[in-house]
C-alpha positions in Angstrom: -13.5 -50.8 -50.2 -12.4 -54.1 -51.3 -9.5 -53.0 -53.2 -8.4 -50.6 -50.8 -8.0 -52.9 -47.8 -5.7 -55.1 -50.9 -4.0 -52.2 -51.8 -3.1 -51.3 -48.3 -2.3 -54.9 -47.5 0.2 -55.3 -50.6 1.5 -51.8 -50.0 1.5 -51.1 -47.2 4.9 -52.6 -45.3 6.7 -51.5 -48.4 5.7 -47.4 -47.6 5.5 -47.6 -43.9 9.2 -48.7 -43.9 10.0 -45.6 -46.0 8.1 -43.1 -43.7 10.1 -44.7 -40.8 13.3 -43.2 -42.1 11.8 -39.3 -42.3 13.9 -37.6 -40.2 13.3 -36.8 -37.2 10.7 -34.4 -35.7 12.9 -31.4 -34.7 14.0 -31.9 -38.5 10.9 -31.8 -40.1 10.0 -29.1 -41.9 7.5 -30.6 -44.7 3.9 -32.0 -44.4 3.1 -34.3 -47.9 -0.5 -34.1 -48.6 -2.7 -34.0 -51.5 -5.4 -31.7 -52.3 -8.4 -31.1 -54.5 -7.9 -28.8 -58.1 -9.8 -25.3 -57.5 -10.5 -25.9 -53.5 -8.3 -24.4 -50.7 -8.7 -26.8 -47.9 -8.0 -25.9 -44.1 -4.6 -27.5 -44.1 -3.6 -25.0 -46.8 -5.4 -21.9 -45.1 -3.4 -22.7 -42.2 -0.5 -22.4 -43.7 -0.8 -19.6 -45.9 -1.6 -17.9 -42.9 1.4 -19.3 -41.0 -0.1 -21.5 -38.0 1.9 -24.2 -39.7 5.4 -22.6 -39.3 8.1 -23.3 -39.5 6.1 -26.9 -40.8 6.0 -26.4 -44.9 3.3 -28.2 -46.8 4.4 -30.4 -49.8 2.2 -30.6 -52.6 2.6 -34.7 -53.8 -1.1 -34.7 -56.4 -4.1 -34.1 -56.9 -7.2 -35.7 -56.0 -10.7 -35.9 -56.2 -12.2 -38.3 -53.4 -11.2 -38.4 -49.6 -10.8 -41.6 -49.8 -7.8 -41.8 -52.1 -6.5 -39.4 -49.9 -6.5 -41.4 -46.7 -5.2 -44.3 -48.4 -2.3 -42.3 -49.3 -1.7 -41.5 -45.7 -1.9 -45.4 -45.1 0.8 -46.5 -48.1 2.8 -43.9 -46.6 2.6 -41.4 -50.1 1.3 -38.7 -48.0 1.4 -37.8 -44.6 -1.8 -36.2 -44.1 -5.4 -36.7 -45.6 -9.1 -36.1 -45.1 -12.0 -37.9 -45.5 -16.1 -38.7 -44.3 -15.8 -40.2 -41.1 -17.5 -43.0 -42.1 -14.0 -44.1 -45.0 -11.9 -43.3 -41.9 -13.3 -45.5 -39.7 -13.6 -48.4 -42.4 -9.8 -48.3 -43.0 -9.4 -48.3 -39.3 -11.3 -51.5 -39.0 -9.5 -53.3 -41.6 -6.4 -52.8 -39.4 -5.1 -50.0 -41.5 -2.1 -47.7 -38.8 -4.4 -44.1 -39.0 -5.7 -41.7 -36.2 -8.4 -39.1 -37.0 -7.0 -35.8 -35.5 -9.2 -33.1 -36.4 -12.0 -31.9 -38.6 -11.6 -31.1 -42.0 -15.2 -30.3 -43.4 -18.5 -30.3 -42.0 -22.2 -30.0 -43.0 -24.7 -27.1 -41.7 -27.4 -24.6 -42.9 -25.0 -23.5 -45.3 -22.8 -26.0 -46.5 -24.9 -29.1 -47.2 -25.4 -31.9 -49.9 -28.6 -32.1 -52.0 -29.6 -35.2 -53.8 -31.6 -33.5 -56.9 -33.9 -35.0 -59.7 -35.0 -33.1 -63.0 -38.4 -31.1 -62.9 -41.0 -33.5 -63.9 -39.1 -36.7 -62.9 -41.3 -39.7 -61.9 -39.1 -40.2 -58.6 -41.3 -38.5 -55.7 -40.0 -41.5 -53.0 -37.5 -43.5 -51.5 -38.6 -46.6 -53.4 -38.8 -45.1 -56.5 -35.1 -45.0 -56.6 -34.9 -49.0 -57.0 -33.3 -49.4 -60.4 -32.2 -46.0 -60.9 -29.0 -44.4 -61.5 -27.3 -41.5 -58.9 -24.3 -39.8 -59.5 -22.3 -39.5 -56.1 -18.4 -38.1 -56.4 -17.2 -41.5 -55.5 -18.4 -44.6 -53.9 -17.8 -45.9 -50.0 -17.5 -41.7 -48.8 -20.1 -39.4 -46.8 -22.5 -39.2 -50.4 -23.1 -43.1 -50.6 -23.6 -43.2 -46.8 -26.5 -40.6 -46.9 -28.1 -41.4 -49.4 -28.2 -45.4 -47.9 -29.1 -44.0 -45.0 -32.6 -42.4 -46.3 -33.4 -45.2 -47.8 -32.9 -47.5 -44.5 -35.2 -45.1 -42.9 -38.0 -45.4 -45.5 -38.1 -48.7 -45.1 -35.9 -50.5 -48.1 -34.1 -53.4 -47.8 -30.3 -54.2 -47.8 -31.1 -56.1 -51.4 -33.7 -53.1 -52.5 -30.8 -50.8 -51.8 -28.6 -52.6 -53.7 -29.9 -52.3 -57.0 -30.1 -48.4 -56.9 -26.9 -47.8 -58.8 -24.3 -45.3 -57.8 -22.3 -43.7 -60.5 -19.1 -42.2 -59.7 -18.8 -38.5 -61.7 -16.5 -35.7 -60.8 -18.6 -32.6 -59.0 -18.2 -30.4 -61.9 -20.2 -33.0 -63.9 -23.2 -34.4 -61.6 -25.3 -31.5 -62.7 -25.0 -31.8 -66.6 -25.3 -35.7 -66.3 -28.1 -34.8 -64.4 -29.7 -33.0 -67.4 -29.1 -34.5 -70.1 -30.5 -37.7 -68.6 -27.4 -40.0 -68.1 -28.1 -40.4 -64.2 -31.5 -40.1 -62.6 -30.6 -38.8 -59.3 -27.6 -35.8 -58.8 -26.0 -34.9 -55.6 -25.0 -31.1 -55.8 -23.3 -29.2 -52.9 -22.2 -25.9 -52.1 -21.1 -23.7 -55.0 -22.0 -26.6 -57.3 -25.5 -26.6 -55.9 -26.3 -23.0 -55.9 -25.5 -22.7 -59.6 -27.5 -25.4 -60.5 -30.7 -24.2 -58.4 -30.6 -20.9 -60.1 -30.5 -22.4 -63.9 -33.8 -23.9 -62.8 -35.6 -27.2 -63.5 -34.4 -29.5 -60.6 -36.3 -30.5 -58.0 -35.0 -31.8 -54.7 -35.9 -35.2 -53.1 -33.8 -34.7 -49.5 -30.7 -33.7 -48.3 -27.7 -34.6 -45.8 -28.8 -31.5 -43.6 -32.3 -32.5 -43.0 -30.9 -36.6 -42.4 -28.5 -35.4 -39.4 -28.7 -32.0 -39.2 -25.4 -30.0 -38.7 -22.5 -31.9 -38.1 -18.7 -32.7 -38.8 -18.4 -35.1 -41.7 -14.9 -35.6 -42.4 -12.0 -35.2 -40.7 -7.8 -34.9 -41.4 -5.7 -38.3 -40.7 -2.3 -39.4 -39.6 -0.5 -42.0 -39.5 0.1 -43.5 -36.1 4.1 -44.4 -36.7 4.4 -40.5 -38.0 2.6 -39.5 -34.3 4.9 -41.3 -32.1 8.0 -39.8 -34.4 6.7 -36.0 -35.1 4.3 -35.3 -31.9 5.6 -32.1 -32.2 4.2 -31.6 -35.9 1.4 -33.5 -35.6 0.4 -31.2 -32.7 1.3 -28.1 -34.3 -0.9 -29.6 -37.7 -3.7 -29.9 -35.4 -3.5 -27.0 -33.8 -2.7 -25.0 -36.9 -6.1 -26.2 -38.8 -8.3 -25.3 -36.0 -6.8 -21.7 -36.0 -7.7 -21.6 -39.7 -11.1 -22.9 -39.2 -11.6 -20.0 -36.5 -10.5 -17.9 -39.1 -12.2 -18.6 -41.6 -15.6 -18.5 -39.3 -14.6 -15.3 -38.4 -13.2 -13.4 -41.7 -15.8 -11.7 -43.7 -16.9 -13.4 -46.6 -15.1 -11.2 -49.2 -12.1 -11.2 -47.7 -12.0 -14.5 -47.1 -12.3 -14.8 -50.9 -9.7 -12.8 -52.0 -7.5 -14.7 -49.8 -8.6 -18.2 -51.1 -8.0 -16.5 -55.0 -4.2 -15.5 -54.3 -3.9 -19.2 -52.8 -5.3 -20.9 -55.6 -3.3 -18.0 -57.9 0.3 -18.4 -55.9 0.1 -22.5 -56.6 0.3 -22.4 -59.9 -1.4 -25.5 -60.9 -3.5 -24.2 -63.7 -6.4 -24.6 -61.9 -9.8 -22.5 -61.9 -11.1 -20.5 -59.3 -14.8 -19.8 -59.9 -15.6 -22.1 -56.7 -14.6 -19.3 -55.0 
């Protein structure tokens, strides 16, 4: 978190000065953001199916943590990003010129994050975590918060909690570090997470769901300059991702599939779409 408040420190004035000469908001048509390989996030369902027009999305990069993505939005590489609520409000704090404007992902009964051990691992409690490894998709995001979060509540202290060790893996390799015994504690969610449980041999130890129970975890971010110079996009972003949200609520699940494969297929970014 360290280096992020730096980066935005050093950065920061040098990017912010180039967002201030975007044209103006009746003239513009593109939205920069970055997005994660194989997912189809709100943003893009909203555009595909057109509650961003005439607003254009601009692909800049890839990534694979929200909080990369917000500190984007504050250098002033992007113009929107998401991330756990918890990231956003750190960079906030630090000083850093962002607004959360609405939701971008969420936890309930169905979409939820598991923190898994192999079958016939000696972890059975919160303290038997102390000294052990966990794989988490990156460090200082919604994962790292949960999981210090249960251990608060069963009693650990701040210096107990710092030696368990978070490792930072990519989701599509917390399972097989998992297995073959690099890590001793996985965090597996959706898709990732039912594939796993069906191979067999994990066991889990708690969950995000049964911490808090269903609630929004994340949300989009703008910059507060690009608000006061595009309300008009920034309020037809907003609105446009909450029309996809409905949507995709609403859509039955295949077709809502389908639509997510021609997405991923019409990018072109050689990605794969199995999380589908």
């Amino acid at each position: 978190m360290l280096l992020a408040i730096c980066c935005w420190s050093l950065l920061g004035c040098r990017n912010a000065s180039g967002s201030e000469q975007r044209p103006a908001d009746s003239e513009l048509l593109e939205l920069r953001y970055m997005a994660a390989p194989g997912f189809v996030g709100p943003l893009e369902l909203a555009e595909d199916l057109g509650y961003l027009a005439p607003l254009k999305l601009q692909y800049v990069s890839s990534t694979t943590s929200g909080p990369q993505s917000i500190q984007a939005v504050v250098t002033g590489d992007v113009d929107v990003g998401s991330a756990f609520n918890g990231a956003v409000l750190k960079l906030i704090a630090a000083g850093a010129p962002i607004r959360a404007v609405v939701g971008s992902y969420g936890v309930d009964p169905e979409i939820w994050g598991g923190y898994y051990v192999v079958q016939g691992s000696p972890i059975q409690s919160p303290r038997d975590l102390i000294g052990k490894k966990v794989a988490v998709n990156t460090v200082g995001a919604h994962q790292e918060f949960a999981l210090k979060e249960y251990l608060l509540r069963n009693g650990l202290t701040q210096d107990e909690i710092k030696q368990v060790m978070l490792v930072s893996l990519p989701p599509l390799n917390v399972e097989q570090a998992l297995r073959q015994g690099q890590v001793d504690v996985s965090v597996l969610t959706s898709i990732y997470r039912d594939v796993a449980v069906e191979r067999g041999g994990l066991r889990l130890l708690f969950s995000d769901l049964a911490l808090f129970g269903p609630f929004t975890a994340g949300t989009y971010v703008l910059r507060t300059d690009f608000i006061e110079r595009h309300p008009k996009a920034a309020r037809r972003f907003v609105e446009g991702v909450g029309k996809a949200l409905d949507w995709s609520r609403d859509t039955p699940r295949e077709q809502a599939q389908q639509r997510f494969s021609e997405i991923i297929a019409r990018r072109k970014r050689n990605e794969n779409a199995a999380l589908v």
